[in-house]
N, C-alpha and C positions, 0 to 999 in steps of 0.2 A: 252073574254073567262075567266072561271074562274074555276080551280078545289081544287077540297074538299077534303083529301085523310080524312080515317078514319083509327083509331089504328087497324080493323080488316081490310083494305084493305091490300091487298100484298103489295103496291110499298111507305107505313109508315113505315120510318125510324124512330125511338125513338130512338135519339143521344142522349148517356149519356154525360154529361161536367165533365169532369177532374178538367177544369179548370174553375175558375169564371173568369178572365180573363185573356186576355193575351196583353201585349204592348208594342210595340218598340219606343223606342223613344232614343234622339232627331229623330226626321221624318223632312227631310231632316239631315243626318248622314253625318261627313267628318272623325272624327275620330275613334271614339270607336259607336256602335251601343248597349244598353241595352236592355236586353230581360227581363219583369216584369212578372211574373207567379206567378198566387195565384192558386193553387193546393189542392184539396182535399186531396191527398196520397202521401205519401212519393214515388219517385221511381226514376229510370235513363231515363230520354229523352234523344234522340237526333236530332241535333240541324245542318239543312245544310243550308249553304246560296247558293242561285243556280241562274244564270243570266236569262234570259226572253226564253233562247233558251232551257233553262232545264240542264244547263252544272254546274256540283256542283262544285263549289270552294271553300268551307272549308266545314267539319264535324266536329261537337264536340260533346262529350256527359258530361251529368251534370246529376245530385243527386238532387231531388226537396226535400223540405220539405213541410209540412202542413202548410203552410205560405205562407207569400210574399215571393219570390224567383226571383234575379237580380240575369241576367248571361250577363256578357261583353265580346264581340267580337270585336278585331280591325279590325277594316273598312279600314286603310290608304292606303294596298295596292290596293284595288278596283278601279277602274275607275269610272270616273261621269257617272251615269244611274240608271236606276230602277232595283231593285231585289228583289228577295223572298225568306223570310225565311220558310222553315218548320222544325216544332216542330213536331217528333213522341214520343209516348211511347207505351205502352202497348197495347192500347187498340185503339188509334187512332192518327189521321192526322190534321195539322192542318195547313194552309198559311198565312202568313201577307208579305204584300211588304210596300217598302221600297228605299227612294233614296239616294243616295248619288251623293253628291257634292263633292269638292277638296275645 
């Protein structure tokens, strides 16, 4: 199967990007985890790391610029497993996972 949507179809989504990219790394994480954002617009995101079950264990918000923009979160007290970051702002939503090791 294979479907077509068009820009006059209802169920075309036209995602605008904020971001040209975004990256976490080191991927596998033990201590600090970086978040790289290049951002069209200056604004406040915020920023939750959340475990597989959807349970958030840190929130933070940061200030992007028109630029590369690194935001470090300490990982150490996490436990080894997989997680997910989401990045919101204004206008949208965004996931990347992410492991951590000890």
């Amino acid at each position: 199967w294979m479907v077509k949507l068009c820009k006059d179809d209802p169920l075309f989504v036209n995602e605008i990007n904020e971001y040209n990219s975004i990256n976490l790394y080191p991927n596998p994480v033990s201590d600090h985890l970086n978040i790289e954002l290049v951002s069209t617009k200056a604004e406040l995101i915020q920023i939750e790391l959340l475990d597989l079950q959807g349970k958030i264990l840190l929130i933070k918000s940061a200030h992007t610029s028109t630029q590369n923009n690194i935001i470090k979160l300490d990982t150490q007290t996490l436990n080894s497993g997989v997680y997910v970051c989401k990045i919101s702002d204004s206008a949208q939503v965004r996931y990347r996972k992410f492991i951590k090791v000890k």
